[in-house]
N, C-alpha and C positions, 0 to 999 in steps of 0.2 A: 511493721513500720519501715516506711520506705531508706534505705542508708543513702548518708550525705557524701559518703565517699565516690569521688571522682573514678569513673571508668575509663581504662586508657584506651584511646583510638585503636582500630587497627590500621597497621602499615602494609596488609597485603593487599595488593593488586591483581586483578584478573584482566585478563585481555585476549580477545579472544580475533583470530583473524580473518580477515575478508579475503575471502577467494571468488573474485568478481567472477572471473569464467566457469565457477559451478553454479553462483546467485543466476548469472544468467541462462544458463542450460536449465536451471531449475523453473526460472521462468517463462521461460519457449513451451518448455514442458505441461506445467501449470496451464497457460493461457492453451496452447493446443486443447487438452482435456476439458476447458469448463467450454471452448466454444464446440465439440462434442455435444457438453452435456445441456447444455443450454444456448437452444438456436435465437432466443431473443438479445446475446449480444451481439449488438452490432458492430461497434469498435471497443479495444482497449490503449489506451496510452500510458506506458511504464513513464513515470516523472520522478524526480528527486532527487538527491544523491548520487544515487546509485548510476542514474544515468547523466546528471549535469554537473556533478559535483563529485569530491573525495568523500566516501563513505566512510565511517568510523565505527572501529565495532561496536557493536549493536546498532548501527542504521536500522531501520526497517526502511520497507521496501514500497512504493506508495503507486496504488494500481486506480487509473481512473475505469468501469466501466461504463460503457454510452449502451443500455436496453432501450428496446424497441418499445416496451411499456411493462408497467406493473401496477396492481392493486396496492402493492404495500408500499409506507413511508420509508425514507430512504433508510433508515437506522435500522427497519428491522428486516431490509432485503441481505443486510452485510451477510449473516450467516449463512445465506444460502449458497454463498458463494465463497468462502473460505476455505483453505487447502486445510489436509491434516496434515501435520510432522514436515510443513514447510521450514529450512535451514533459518531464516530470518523470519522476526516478522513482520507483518503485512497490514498496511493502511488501505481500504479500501473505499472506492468512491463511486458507487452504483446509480450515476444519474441514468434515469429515461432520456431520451433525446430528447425531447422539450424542456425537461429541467434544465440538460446541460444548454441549449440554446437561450434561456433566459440568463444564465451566468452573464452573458454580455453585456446586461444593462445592472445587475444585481450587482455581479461581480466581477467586474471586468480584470484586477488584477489575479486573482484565483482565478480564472478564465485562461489568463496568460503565461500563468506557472505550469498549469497543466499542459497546455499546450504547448510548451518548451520541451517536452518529452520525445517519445520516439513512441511510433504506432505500430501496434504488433498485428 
């Protein structure tokens, strides 16, 4: 039988903190290795926070990339392309170049968020 007695909140707080200059070594890094490992990206643009804005911890970290083409929908390319044991984590955004040049008329403001980033 479920008890009607009130459970008292907790008052502990975690916080944990942003060390933008390892986030970003960690992503030079990352992006170096997957264009390595995979020659169909053609560009990446790091956007979000981290780059336009104050991160707060737990930001994640939000990676557009532009491939040259794929068979798969875009939901199930993300895995192919995700780090292990990256510090933060990681929104990923795997269009083909034709996807992302139809964003223009689909989505021109998610067009323009992305593109307010920085091109690695």
């Amino acid at each position: 039988m479920p008890s009607n007695t009130r459970k008292r909140s907790s008052t502990s707080v975690v916080i944990k903190s942003c060390d933008r200059d390892s986030i970003e070594r960690a992503v030079r890094s990352y992006v170096q290795d997957l264009r390595k490992e995979h020659p169909e990206i053609k560009r990446v643009i790091w956007f979000g926070s981290w780059v336009n804005g104050i991160p707060t911890p737990g930001s994640d970290l939000d990676l557009c990339l532009i491939l040259s083409s794929s068979n798969k929908p875009m939901r199930d390319r993300v895995p192919d392309y995700l780090p292990v044991g990256f510090p933060v984590g990681i929104d990923l955004f795997p269009y083909t170049a034709e996807e992302f040049r139809r964003l223009e008329t689909r989505a021109p403001s998610w067009l323009a968020t992305i593109l307010s980033g920085v091109e690695l």
